[in-house]
N, C-alpha and C positions, 0 to 999 in steps of 0.2 A: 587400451585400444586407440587407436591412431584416429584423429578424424580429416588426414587427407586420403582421398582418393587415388587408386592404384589396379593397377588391371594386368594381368593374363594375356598377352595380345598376340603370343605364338608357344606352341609347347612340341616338343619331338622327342618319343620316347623310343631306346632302339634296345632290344632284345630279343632273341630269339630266331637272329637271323631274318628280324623284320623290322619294318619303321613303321611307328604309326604319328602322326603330325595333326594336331587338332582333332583328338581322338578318332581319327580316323586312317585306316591302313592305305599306305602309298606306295610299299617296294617290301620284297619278300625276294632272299633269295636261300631256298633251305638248305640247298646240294653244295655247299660250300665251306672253310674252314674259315677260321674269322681271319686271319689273311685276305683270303682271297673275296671275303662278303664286302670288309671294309673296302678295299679296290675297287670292288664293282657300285660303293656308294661314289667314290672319287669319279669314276668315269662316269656314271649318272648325272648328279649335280654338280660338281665341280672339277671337273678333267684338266684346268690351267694354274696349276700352281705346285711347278716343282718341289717345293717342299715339304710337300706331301710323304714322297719317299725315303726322307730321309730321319723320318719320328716313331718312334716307337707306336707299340701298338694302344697304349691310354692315350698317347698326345694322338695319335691317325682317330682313335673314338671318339674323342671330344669336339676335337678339330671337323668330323663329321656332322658329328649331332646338331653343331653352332651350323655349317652351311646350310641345311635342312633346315634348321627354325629360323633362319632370315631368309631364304628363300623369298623372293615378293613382297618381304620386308626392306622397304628401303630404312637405314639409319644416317642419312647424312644430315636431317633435320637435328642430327645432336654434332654439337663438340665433341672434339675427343674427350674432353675431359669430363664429360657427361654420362658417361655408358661404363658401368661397372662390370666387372664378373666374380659370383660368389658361391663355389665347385664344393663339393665334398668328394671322399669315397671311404672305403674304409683299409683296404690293400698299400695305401699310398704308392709306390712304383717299384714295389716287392717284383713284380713278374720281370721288369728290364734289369732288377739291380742283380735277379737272378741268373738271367740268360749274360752278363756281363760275367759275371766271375766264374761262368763254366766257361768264356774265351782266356780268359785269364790262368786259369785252375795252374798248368802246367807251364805256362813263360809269359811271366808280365809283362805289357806292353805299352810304354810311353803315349803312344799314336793313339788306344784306345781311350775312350771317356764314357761313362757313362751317362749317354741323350734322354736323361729323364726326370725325375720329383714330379711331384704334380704341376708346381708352380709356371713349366714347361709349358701341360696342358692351356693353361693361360694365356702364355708367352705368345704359340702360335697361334692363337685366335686374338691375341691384342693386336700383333701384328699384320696379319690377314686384314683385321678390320680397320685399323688405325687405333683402336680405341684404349686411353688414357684413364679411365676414371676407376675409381678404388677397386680392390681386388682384392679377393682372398682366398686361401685351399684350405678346408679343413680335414681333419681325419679322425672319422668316428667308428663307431662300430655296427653303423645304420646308418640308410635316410634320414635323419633328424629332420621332419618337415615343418615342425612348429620351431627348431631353432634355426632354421633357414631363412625360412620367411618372414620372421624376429629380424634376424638379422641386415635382411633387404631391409624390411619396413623404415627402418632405422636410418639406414643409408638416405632413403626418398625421401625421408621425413625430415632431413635435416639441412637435405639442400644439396648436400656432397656429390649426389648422381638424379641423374632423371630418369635415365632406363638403366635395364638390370640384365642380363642373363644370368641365372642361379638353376644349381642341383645336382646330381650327379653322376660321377662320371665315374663307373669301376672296370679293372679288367685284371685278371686275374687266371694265369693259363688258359685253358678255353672259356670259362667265366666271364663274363663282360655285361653291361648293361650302363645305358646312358640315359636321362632324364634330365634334359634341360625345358625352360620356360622363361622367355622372354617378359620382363614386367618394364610396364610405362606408366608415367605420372598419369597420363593421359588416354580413352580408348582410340584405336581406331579399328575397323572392320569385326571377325569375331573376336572377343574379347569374352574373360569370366574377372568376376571379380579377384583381387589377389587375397586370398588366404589358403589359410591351413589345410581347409576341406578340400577348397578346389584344386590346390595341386594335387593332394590325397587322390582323386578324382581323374583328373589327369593322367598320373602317374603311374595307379593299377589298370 
């Protein structure tokens, strides 16, 4: 067990064609297909950043999830090289490598690429934020939340980052759900402790 201190200080968990952010519900839109739900989180919180359109739909969920838990989070009190991100799921990016090779099925095409891996999911929220500091996708067959927050701990405990966004992030045909949570060396405003339970907590 660690004996530095480590804290909870934003969580946003989206499923079900709804978001709830510090265990509490903020946007619901039920009448819609995830397309058109994720869109209408872009125009909510963050309507300025063309690059939104052009991500598949794990990188558009992820890239969601992170605008909604820093919300009124300010991070510029970190370096870039301060602020990690450490993602799971369990599909890895099965759903775009799928809808790629039914464009493909019948005439190959140079022009195409596949805009996906998880690592992506990352990419555009490193980039969106500025932020630099360790990173990692894993791919389980669950939430693993006691190797999650092992694995944060670890990162804080040794110097390497100071804040964290970790959890995860699946999407799978209509399937999809995201669960990130923001952890700092440090509390500020509502804050839980960081372990195991209280993401468990969080999360359901």
């Amino acid at each position: 067990m660690s004996n530095n201190s480590a804290y909870i200080t934003s969580a946003c968990v989206i499923r079900d064609h709804a978001v709830t952010r510090n265990g509490s519900r903020v946007f619901e839109s039920k009448d819609t297909d995830l397309p058109e739900f994720l869109r209408s989180l872009y125009d909510r919180y963050s309507g300025q950043y063309p690059k939104f359109h052009k991500m598949d739909l794990l990188s558009k969920l992820g890239w969601a999830a992170t605008e909604i838990l820093l919300q009124d989070t300010p991070m510029d009190m970190y370096a870039p090289g301060e602020t990690g991100i450490v993602l799971a799921n369990t599909s890895s990016s099965l759903d775009t490598d799928e809808r790629y090779y039914e464009t493909v099925s019948e005439i190959a095409s140079p022009a195409l690429f596949v805009y996906t891996l998880p690592n992506i999911v990352i990419g555009e929220i490193s980039i969106r934020h500025k932020f630099k500091g360790e990173n990692a996708f894993f791919i389980d067959d669950h939430f693993d939340i006691e190797f999650i927050t092992g694995y944060v701990r670890q990162l804080l405990d040794t110097g390497a980052i100071n804040a964290c966004i970790c959890g995860w992030v699946e999407q799978y045909h209509a399937g999809y759900e995201a669960a990130l949570f923001l952890v700092e060396k440090n509390s500020r405003g509502m804050a839980w402790p960081f372990t195991a339970e209280e993401v468990e907590k969080l999360y359901r």
